[in-house]
C-alpha positions in Angstrom: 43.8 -129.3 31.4 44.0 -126.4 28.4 41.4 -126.8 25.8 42.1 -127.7 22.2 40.7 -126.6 18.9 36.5 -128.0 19.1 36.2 -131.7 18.5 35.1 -132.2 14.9 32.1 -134.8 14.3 31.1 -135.8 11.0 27.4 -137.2 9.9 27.7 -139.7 7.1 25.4 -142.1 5.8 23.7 -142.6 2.3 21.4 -139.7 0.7 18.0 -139.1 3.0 18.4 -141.0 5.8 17.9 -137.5 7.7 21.4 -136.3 8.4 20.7 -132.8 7.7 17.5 -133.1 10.0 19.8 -134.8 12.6 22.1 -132.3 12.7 18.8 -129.4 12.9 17.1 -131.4 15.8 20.6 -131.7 17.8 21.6 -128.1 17.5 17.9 -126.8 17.7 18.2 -124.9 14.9 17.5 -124.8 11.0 21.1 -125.1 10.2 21.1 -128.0 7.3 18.9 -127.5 4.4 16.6 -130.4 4.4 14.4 -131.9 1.5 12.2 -135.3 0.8 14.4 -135.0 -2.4 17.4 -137.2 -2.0 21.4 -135.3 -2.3 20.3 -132.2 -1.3 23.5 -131.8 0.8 25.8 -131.4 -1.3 28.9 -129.6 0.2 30.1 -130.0 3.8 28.2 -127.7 6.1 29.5 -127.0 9.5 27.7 -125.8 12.7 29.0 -124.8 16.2 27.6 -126.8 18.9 28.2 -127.0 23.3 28.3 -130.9 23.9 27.6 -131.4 28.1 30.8 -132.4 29.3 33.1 -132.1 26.1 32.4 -128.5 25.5 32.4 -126.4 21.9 32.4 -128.8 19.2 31.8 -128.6 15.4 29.4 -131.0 13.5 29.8 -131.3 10.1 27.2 -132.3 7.4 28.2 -134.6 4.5 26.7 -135.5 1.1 25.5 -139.2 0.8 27.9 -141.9 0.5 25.9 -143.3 -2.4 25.5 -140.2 -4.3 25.6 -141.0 -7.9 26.8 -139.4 -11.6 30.4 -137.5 -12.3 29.0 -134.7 -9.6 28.0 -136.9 -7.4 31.0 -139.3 -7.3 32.8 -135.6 -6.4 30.7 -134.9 -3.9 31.3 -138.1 -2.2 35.2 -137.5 -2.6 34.9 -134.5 -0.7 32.6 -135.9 2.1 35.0 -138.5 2.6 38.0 -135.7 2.9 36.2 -134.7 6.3 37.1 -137.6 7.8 40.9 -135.8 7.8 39.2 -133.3 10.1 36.7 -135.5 12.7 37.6 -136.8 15.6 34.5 -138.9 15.4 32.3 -140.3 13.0 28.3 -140.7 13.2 26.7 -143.3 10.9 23.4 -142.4 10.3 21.1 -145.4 8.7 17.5 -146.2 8.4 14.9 -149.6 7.8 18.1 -152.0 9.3 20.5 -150.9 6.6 24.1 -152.5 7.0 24.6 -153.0 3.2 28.1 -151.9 1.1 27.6 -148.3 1.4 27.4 -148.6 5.2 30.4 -151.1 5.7 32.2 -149.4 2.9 32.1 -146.0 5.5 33.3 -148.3 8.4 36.0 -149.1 6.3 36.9 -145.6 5.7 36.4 -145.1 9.4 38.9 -147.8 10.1 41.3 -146.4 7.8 41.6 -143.0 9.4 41.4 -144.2 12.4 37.9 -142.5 13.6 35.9 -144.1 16.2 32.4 -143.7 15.3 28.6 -144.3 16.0 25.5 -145.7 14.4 22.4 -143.8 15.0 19.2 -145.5 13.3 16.9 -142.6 12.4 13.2 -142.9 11.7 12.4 -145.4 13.8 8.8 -144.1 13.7 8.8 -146.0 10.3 11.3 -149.3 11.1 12.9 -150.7 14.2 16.1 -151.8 14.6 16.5 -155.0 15.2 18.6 -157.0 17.4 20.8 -158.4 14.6 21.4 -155.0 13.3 22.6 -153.9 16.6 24.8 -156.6 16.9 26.3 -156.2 13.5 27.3 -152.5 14.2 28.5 -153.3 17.6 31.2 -156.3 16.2 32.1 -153.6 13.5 33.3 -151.3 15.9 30.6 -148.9 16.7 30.7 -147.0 20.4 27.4 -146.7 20.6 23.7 -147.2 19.3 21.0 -144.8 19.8 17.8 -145.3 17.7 15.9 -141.8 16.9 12.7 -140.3 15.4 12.4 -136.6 14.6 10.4 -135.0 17.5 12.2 -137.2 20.3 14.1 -135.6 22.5 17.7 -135.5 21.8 19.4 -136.8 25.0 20.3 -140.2 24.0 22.0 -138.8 21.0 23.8 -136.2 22.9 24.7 -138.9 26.1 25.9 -141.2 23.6 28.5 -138.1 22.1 29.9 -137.5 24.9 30.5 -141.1 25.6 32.1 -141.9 22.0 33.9 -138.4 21.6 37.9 -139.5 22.3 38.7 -137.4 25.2 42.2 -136.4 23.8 39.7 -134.4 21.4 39.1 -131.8 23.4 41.8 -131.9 26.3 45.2 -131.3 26.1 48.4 -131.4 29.0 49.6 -128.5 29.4 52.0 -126.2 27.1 54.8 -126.1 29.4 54.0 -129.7 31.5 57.0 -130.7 32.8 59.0 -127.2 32.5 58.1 -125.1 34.9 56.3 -125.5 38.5 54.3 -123.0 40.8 56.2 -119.4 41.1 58.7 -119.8 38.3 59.0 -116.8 36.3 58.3 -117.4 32.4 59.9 -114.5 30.3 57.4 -113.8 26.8 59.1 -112.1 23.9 56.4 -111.0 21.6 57.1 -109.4 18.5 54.7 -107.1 17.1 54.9 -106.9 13.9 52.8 -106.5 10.7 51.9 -109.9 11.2 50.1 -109.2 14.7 46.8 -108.6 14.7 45.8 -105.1 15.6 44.6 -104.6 19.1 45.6 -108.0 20.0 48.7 -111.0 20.3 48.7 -113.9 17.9 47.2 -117.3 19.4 50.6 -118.9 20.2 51.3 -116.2 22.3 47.9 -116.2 23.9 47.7 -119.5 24.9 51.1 -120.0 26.1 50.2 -116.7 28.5 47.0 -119.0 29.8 49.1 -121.9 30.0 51.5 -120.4 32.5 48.4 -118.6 34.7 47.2 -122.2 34.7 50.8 -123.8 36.3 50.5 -121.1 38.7 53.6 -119.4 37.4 54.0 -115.9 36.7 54.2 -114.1 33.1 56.7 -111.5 32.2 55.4 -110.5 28.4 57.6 -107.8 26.3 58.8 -107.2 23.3 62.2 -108.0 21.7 63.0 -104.1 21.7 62.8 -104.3 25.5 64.7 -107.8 26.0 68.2 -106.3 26.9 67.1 -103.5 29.3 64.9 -106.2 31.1 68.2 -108.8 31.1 70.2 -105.9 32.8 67.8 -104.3 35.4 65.8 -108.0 36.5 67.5 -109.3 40.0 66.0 -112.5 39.3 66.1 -114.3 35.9 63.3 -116.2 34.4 63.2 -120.4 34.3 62.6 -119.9 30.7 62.2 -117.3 28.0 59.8 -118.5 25.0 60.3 -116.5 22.2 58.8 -116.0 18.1 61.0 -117.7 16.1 61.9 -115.2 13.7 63.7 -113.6 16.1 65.7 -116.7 18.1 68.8 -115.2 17.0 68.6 -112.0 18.9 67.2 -113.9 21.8 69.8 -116.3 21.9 72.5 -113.6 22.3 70.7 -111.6 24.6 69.1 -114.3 26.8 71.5 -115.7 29.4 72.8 -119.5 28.8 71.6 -120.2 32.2 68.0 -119.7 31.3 66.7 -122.1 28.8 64.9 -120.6 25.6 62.8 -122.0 23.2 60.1 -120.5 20.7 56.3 -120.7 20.9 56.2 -123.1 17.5 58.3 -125.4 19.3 56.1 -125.7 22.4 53.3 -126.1 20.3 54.7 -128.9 18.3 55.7 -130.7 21.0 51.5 -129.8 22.3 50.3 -130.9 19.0 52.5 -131.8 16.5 54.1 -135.4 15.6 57.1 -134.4 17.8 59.4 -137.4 17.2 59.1 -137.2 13.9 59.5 -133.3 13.9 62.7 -134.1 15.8 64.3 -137.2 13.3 63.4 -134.7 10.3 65.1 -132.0 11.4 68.4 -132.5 10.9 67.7 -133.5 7.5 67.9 -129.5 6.5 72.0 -130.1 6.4 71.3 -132.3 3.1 68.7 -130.1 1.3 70.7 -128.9 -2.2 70.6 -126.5 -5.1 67.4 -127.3 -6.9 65.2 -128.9 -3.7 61.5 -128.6 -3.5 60.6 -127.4 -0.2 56.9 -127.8 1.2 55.3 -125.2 3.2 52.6 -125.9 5.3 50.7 -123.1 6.9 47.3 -124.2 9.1 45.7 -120.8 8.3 44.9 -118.6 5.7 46.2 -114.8 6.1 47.2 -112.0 4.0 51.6 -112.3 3.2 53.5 -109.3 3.9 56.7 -108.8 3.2 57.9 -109.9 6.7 55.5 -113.2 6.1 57.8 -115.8 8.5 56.6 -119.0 5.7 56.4 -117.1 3.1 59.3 -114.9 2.4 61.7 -115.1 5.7 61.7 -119.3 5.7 62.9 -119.5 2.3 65.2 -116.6 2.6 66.9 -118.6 5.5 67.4 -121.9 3.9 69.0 -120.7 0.5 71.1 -119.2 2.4 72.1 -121.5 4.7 72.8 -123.7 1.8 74.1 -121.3 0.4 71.8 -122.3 -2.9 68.6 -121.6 -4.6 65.6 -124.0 -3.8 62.0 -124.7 -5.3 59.0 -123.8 -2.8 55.1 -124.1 -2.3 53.2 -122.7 0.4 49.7 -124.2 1.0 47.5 -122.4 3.7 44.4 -123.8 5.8 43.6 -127.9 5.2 43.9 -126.7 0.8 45.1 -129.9 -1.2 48.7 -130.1 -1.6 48.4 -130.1 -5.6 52.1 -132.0 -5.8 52.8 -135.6 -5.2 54.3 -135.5 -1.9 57.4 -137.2 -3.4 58.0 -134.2 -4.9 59.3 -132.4 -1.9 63.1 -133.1 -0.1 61.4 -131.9 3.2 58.4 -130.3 4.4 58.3 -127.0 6.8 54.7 -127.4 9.1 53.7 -124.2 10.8 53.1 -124.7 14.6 48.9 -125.5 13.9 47.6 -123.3 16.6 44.4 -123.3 13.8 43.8 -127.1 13.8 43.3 -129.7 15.7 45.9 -132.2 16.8 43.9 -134.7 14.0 43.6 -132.6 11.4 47.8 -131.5 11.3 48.5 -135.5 12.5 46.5 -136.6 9.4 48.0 -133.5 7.5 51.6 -135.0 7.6 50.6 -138.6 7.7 51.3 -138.9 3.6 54.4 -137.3 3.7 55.4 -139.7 6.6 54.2 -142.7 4.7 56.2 -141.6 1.6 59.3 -140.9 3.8 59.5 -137.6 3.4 61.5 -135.6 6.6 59.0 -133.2 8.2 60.1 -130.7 10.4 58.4 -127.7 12.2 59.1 -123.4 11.7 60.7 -123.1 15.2 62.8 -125.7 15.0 63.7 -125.5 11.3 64.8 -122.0 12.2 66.7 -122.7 15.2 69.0 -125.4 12.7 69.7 -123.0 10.6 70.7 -120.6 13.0 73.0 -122.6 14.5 70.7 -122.7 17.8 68.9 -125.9 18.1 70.6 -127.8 20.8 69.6 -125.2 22.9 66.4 -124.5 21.6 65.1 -128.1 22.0 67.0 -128.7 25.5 63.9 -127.4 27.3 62.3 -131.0 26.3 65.1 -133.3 27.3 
């Protein structure tokens, strides 16, 4: 099984019930600024962590839940936009607490869809009772550790790893159900401006560990030496995965016997909301003079003038409508400043830089408001004329 971005896990509960000290006690460092002096968090803070048996994982610190004042109210807003990001939640409450801040979190839990723990902290100073268990277990919780700073840490940690959804941090394979042991798997790789120097963008990476992992063998190169390898190779590949801003050239020079797809399109098929990548698509033959077009990058880079969202994405849909069209680009999880209604269709990058929650969660609205979403491999294969074959790989 491939790894996935780290699991996310977000510590929530009202102001100084020890989160911050939690979080310092679990990862064994000073990490969290921590105070007698209640909302001392006040922005999410975010710590690298290796969970026994889940792996690399990122905690994340949160402001209370009953912070109070105009600050504190936005402060709570943007604790409550982490739980985009987690793939699980960890109540943190003290002296028996289950009052309307705690089951108003719960809530929010349920809504997004996070499973979640309690953990009652300082139990040096109170006890949790057996009714207080009870009520957290019938609300949903996965598990209930009691704590007291100086303790050791294993319950906490056992208890993770118990409540941590394992589709968090495990993934099936890139290419599952595509190629088998021995098959040859033909890379192109551009290397542009957009490359990073010295090394090959993530796609390309994993998709190069994905195919050591089936056992098959790599044959990486780039576009400029495509045609030379087409007419010297004896044997052809079972596939050739190629960038997308170049599936055009690929298509012509790869052989129709050897199916051909893009690295964007593997990855949202690995990560993305497929099905509803592949009922959007099509929607690109309506777009019209005047559309607003959402772009949706899940990182945050410097554009160049070859930028694939930025400038060539655009470029190829006015004209393939033939039209001009309205556009915004928002990088990295960034609020989309629009009402999503705003937009005829949105464009997602492939998300190698999130997690499968945080691009699920980051299309969900759009989805909800019935807005087409579609991905940049296979929005560029439509307009290119190419996407039959570029999608028959996943028939």
């Amino acid at each position: 099984m491939a790894r996935d971005k780290k699991p996310h896990i977000g510590f929530f509960g009202k102001r100084n019930n020890g989160k911050s000290t939690l979080i310092n006690a679990i990862t064994g460092q000073d990490i969290a600024i921590t105070s007698p002096v209640a909302g001392t968090t006040t922005d999410p803070v975010k710590k690298s962590i290796e969970i026994k048996g889940v792996g690399p994982a990122i905690l994340i610190d949160t402001a209370g839940i009953d912070d109070s004042g105009e600050l504190g109210e936005k402060r709570i807003a943007k604790s409550l936009r982490v739980l985009d990001q987690v793939d699980l939640s960890i109540l943190i409450v003290v002296g028996n607490s289950y009052d309307q801040w705690e089951r108003q979190l719960i809530e929010h839990f349920r809504q997004k869809e996070v499973p979640f723990m309690v953990i009652h902290n300082k139990r040096d100073q109170q006890t949790a009772t057996k009714t207080t268990k009870d009520q957290y277990h019938l609300a949903g919780a996965k598990a209930f550790v009691e704590y007291a700073i100086g303790e050791p840490v294993d319950a906490i940690t056992d208890a993770l790893q118990a409540s941590i959804p394992p589709t968090a941090y495990t993934n099936p394979s890139l290419l599952a159900g595509i190629i088998e042991s021995g098959d040859q798997v033909l890379l192109i790789t551009p290397i542009d401006t957009e490359a990073p120097e010295g090394r090959m963008i993530l796609p390309q990476v994993q998709t190069i560990r994905d195919v050591l992992d089936n056992h098959a063998i790599n044959i990486v190169l780039k576009e400029s030496e495509l045609e030379q390898y087409i007419s010297s190779t004896n044997q052809l590949p079972k596939i050739a995965i190629t960038d997308s801003q170049i599936f055009e050239k690929a298509n012509r020079l790869v052989p129709k016997e050897v199916m051909l797809t893009s690295f964007s399109i593997l990855l949202a098929r690995h990560k993305g909301n497929f099905e509803a990548y592949k009922a959007g698509t099509p929607r690109l033959g309506t777009l019209k003079k005047g559309d607003r077009i959402l772009i949706l990058e899940s990182c945050t880079h410097h554009s160049t003038c070859e930028d694939i969202g930025r400038v060539k994405i655009p470029r190829w849909i006015q004209k393939y409508i033939d039209a001009p069209v309205e556009w915004d680009v928002v990088a990295g999880l960034d609020t989309i400043s629009r009402p999503i209604t705003d937009y005829a269709i949105v464009i997602q990058c492939g998300g190698c830089m999130i997690t499968r929650k945080q691009l699920h969660n980051r299309l969900q609205p759009a989805l909800d408001a019935g807005i087409p979403v579609t991905n940049y491999g296979m929005a560029i294969a439509w307009m290119h004329g190419i996407y039959e074959r570029a999608m028959q790989p996943f028939h």
